[in-house]
GUSEFI-36189 format. One record per atom (N, C-alpha, C): x, y negated, z negated. Coordinates in steps of 0.05 Angstrom, whole numbers, padded with zeros to 5 digits, always signed. Layout:
XYZ;...
//
This chain:
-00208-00363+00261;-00204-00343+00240;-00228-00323+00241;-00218-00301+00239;-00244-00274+00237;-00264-00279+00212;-00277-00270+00214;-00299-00268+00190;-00289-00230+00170;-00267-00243+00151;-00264-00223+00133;-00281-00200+00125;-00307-00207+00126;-00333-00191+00114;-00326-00171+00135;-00326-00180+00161;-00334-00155+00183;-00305-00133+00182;-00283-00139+00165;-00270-00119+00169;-00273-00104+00138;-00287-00110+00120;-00273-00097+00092;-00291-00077+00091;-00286-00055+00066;-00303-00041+00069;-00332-00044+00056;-00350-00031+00065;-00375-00037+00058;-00391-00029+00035;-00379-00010+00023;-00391+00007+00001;-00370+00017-00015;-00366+00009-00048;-00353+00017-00072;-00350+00046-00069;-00330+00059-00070;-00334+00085-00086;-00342+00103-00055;-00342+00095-00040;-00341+00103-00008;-00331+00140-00009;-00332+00156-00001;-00316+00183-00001;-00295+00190+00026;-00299+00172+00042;-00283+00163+00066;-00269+00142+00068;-00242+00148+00067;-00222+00126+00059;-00196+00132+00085;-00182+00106+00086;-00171+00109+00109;-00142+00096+00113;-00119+00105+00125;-00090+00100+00113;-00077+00084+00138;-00076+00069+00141;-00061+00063+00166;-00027+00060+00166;-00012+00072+00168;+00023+00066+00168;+00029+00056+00181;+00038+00031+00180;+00054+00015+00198;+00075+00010+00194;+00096+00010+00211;+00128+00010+00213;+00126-00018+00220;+00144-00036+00215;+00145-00067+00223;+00156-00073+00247;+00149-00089+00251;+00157-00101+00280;+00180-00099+00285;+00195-00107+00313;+00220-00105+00320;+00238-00127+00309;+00256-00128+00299;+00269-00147+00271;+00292-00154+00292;+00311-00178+00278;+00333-00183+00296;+00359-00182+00284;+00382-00176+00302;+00406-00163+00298;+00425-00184+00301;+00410-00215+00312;+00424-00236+00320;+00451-00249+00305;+00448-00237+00273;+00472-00249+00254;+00471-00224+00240;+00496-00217+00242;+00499-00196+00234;+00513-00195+00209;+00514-00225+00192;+00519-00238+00165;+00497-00232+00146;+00470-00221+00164;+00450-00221+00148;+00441-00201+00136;+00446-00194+00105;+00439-00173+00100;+00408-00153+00115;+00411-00126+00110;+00384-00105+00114;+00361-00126+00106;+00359-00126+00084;+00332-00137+00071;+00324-00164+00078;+00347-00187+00091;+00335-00206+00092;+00331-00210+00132;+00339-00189+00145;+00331-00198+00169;+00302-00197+00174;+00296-00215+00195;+00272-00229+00205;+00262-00212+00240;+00246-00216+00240;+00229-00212+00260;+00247-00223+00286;+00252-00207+00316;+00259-00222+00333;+00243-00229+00348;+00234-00237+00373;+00213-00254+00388;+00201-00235+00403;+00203-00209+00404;+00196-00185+00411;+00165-00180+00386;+00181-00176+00365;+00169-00172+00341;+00152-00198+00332;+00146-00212+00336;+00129-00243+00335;+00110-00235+00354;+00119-00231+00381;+00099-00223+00400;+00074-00196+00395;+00091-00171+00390;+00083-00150+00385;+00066-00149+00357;+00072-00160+00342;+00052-00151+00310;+00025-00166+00310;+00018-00192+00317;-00006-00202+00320;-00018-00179+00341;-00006-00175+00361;-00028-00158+00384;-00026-00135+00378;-00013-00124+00360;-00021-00096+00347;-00054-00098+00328;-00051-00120+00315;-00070-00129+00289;-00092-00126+00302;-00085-00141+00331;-00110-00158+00346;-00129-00127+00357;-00113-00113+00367;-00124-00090+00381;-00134-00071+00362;-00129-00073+00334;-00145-00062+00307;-00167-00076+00310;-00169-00096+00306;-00198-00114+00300;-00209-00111+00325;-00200-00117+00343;-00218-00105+00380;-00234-00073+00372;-00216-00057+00354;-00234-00036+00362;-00248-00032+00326;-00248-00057+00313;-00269-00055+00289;-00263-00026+00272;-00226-00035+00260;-00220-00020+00250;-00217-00034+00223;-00237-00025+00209;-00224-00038+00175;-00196-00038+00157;-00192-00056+00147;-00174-00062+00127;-00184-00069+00104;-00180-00067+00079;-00181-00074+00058;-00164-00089+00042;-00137-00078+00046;-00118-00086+00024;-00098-00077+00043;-00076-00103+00044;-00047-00095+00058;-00028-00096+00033;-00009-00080+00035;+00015-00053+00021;+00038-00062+00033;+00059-00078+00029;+00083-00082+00031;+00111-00078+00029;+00127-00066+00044;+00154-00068+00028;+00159-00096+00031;+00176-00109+00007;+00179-00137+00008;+00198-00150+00027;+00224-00126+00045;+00240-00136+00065;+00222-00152+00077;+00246-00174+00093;+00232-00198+00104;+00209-00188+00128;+00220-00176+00146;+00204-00163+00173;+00190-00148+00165;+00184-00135+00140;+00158-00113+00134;+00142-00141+00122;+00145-00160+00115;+00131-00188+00095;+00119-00193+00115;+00135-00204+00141;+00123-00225+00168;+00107-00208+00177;+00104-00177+00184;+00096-00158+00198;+00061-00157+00185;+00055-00151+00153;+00036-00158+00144;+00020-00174+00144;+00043-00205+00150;+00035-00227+00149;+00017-00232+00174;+00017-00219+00200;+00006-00227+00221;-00019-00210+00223;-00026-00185+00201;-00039-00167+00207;-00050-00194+00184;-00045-00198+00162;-00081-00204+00143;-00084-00238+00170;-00068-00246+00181;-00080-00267+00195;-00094-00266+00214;-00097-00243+00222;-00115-00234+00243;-00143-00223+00226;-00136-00211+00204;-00168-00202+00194;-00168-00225+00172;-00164-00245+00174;-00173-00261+00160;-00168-00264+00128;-00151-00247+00113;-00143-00235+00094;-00118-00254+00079;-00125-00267+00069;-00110-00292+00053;-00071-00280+00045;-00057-00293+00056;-00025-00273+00063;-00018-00266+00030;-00037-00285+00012;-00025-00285-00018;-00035-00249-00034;-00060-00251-00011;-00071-00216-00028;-00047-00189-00012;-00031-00192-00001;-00020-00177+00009;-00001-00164-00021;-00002-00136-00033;+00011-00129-00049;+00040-00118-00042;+00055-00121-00049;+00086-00117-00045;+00095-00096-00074;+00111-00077-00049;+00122-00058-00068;+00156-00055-00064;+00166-00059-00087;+00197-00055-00079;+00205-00031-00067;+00192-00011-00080;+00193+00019-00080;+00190+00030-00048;+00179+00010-00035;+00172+00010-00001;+00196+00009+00020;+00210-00010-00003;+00244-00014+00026;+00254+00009+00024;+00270+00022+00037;+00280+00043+00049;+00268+00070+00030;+00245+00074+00034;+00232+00101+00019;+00230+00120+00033;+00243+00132+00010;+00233+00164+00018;+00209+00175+00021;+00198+00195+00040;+00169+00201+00034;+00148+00206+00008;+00168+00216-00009;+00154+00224-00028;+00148+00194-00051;+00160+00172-00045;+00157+00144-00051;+00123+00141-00043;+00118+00151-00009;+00092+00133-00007;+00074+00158-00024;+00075+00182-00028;+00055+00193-00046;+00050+00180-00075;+00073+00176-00079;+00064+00162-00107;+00052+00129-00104;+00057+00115-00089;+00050+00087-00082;+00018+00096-00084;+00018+00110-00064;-00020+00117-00062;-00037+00124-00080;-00017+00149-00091;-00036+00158-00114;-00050+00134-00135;-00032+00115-00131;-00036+00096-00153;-00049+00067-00147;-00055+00074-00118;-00085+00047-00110;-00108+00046-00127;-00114+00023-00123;-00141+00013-00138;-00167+00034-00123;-00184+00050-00134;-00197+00063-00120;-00227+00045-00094;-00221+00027-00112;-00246+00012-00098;-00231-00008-00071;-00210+00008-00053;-00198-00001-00035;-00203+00018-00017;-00212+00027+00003;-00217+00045+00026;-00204+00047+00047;-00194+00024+00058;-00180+00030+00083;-00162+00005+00073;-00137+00032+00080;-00100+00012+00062;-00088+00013+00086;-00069-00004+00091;-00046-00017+00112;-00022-00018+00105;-00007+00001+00100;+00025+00007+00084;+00046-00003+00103;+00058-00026+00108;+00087-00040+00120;+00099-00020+00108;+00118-00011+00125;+00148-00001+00112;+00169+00009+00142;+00190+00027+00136;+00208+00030+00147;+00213+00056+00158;+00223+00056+00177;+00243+00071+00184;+00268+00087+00162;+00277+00114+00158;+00264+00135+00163;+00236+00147+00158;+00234+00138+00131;+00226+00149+00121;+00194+00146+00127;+00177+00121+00121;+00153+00116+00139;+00142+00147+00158;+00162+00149+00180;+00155+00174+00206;+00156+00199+00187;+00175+00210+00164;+00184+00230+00160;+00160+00233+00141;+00140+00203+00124;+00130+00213+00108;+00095+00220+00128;+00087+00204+00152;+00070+00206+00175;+00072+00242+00176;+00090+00260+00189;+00099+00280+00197;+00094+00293+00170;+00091+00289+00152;+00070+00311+00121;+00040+00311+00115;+00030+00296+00141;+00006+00285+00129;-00018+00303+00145;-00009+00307+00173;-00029+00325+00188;-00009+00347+00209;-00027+00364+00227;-00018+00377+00242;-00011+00355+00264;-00007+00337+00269;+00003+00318+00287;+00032+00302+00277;+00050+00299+00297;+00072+00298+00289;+00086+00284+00310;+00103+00267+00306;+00110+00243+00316;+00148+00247+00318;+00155+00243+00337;+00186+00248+00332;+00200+00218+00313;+00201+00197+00330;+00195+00176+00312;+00182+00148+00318;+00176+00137+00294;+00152+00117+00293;+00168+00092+00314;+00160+00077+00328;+00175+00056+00340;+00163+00033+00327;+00171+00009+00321;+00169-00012+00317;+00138-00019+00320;+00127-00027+00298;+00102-00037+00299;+00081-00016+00310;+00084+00008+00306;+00069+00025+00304;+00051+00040+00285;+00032+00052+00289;+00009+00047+00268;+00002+00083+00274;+00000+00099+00252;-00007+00123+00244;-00031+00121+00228;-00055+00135+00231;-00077+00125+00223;-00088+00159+00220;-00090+00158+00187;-00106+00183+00174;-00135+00172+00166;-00157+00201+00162;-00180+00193+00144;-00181+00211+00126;-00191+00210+00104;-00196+00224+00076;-00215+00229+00068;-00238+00249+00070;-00253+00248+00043;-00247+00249+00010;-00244+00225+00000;-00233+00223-00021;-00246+00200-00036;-00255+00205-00060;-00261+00184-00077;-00243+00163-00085;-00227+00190-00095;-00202+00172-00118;-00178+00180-00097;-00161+00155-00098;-00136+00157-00092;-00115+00180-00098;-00113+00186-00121;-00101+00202-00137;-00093+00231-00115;-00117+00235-00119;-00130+00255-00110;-00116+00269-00081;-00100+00247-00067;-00095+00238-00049;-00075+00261-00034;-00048+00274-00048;-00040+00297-00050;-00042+00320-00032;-00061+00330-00056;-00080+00356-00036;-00104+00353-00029;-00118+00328-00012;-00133+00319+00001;-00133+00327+00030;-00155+00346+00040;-00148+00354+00067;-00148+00318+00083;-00128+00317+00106;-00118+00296+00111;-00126+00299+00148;-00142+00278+00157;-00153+00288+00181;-00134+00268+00206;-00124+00275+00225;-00104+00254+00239;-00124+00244+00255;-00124+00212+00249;-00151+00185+00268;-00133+00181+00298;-00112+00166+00291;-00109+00154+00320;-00063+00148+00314;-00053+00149+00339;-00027+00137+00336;-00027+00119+00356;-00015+00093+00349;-00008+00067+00381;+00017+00057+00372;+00024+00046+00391;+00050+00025+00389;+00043+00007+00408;+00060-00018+00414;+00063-00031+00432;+00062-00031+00463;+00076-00003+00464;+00084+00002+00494;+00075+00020+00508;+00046+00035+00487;+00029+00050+00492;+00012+00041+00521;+00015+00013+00519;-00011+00004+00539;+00004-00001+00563;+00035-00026+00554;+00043-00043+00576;+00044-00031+00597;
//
């Protein structure tokens, strides 16, 4: 297990704060009895979300607080990211308002973080996830693939604030970036 300390952030009230969007892993289609919300991760998506996490913590990228939609594969998807930074799966916050959201869903989700959280990890979905990525900077993504991670930085105190916060584009990866 990682040593939690080395990923959280280091200083209260920080003015550099940091968003990571992640789309969830690749889910499976295997029963097609199974409702949207309750399908699971396929063995693609088991494989892929730990070594997404892993390759955050390789390059000593902080997390603070993971952001959930509660569908099953955005749950498991989080679930592999706090297990890699060491992040107890019970602090992971879940938002209903996350399953199939519209962009203007994650502005309000944000505005309304705990300020003394700096670098957030938002699970969610397809469309909307990419469409709400594609408002955020001059960088622009046609769309997000599975277990892919969009990564803004902020000078920003307060969350709130968050809006009309000039919004600087950090980094985009996926899975198949490397293979």
């Amino acid at each position: 297990m990682k040593d939690p300390k080395q990923f959280h952030a280091t200083s209260r009230g920080s003015k550099v704060k940091t968003l990571l969007l992640i789309r969830h892993a690749k889910s499976s289609w295997d029963d097609e009895s199974v409702n949207d919300f309750e399908r699971t991760l396929n063995d693609r998506g088991k494989k892929d979300a730990p070594a997404m996490a892993k390759r955050l913590v390789d390059k000593k990228i902080p997390i603070d607080t993971l952001i959930s939609s509660p569908a099953k594969r955005a749950k498991k998807t989080a679930t592999f990211f706090a297990e890699e930074y060491g992040i107890d799966k019970n602090n992971i916050i879940y938002k209903t308002e996350l399953y199939a959201a519209p962009q203007t869903v994650f502005y309000d989700v944000i505005k309304k973080l705990d300020n003394s959280f700096n670098h957030i990890a938002i699970f969610s979905h397809n469309p909307g996830i990419s469409e709400f990525a594609n408002t955020l900077t001059e960088v622009t993504i046609d769309d997000m693939p599975t277990c892919s991670i969009f990564a803004i930085k902020l000078n920003i105190k307060d969350w709130n604030d968050f809006n009309d916060a000039e919004k600087e584009f950090w980094f985009f990866d996926y899975p198949k970036l490397i293979e």
